[in-house]
MITIMAR-190343 format. One record per residue (C-alpha): residue number from 1; residue in one letter; x, y, z. Coordinates in steps of 0.5 Angstrom, whole numbers, plus 500, padded with zeros to 3 digits. Example, Ala and Ser with C-alpha at 12.3 -4.5 7.8 and 13.67 -1.06 7.14 Angstrom:
<sites>
num	residuo	X	Y	Z
1	A	525	491	516
2	S	527	498	514
</sites>
This chain:
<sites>
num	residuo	X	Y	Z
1	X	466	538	791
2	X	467	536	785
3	X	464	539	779
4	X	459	532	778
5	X	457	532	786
6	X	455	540	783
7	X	451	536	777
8	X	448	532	781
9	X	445	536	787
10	X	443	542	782
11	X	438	537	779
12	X	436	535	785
13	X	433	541	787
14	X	429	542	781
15	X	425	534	783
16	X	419	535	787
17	X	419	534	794
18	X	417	527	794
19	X	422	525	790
20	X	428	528	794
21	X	424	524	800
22	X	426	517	797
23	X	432	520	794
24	X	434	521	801
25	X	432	515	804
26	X	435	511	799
27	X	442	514	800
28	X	441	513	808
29	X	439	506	808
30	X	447	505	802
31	X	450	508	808
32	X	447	506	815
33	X	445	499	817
34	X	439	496	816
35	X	435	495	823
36	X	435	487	820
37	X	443	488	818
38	X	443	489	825
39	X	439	484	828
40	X	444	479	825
41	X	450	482	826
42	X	448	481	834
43	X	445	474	832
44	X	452	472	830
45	X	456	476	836
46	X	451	471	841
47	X	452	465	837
48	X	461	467	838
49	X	459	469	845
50	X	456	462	847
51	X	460	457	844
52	X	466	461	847
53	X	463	459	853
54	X	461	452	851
55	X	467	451	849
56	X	470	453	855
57	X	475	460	852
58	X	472	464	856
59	X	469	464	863
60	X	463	468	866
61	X	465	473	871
62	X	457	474	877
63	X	455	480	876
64	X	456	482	884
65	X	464	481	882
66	X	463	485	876
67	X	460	492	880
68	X	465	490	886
69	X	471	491	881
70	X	467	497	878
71	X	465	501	885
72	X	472	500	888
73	X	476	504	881
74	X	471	509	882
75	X	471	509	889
76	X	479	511	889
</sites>
């Protein structure tokens, strides 16, 4: 580790709970998605879904053919 992380976490002992609690959340939340990051994302990959279909690039499959196909890999 290099000797600024070392700086850092030897002041981070020293702060009150509370603060190290926000502190956390904080650098959490700078390396995982917001549930609202995403919901977006999901909104966009639904909206490219839907127009794909609409515009004819892909084609839907009925879910009987789908599971059909799935039990007879597993069946060999």
């Amino acid at each position: 580790m290099s000797s600024k992380a070392d700086e850092l976490f030897s002041i981070i002992e020293d702060l009150p709970v509370d603060v190290k609690t926000a502190l956390v959340e904080k650098i959490l939340a700078s390396i995982y998605p917001t549930q609202k990051e995403i919901e977006e994302e999901w909104k966009k990959e639904i909206e490219e879904r839907v127009y794909e279909f609409q515009t004819g690039k892909v084609q839907l499959i009925p879910g009987e053919e789908v599971f059909k196909e799935i039990q007879e890999k597993f069946d060999k």
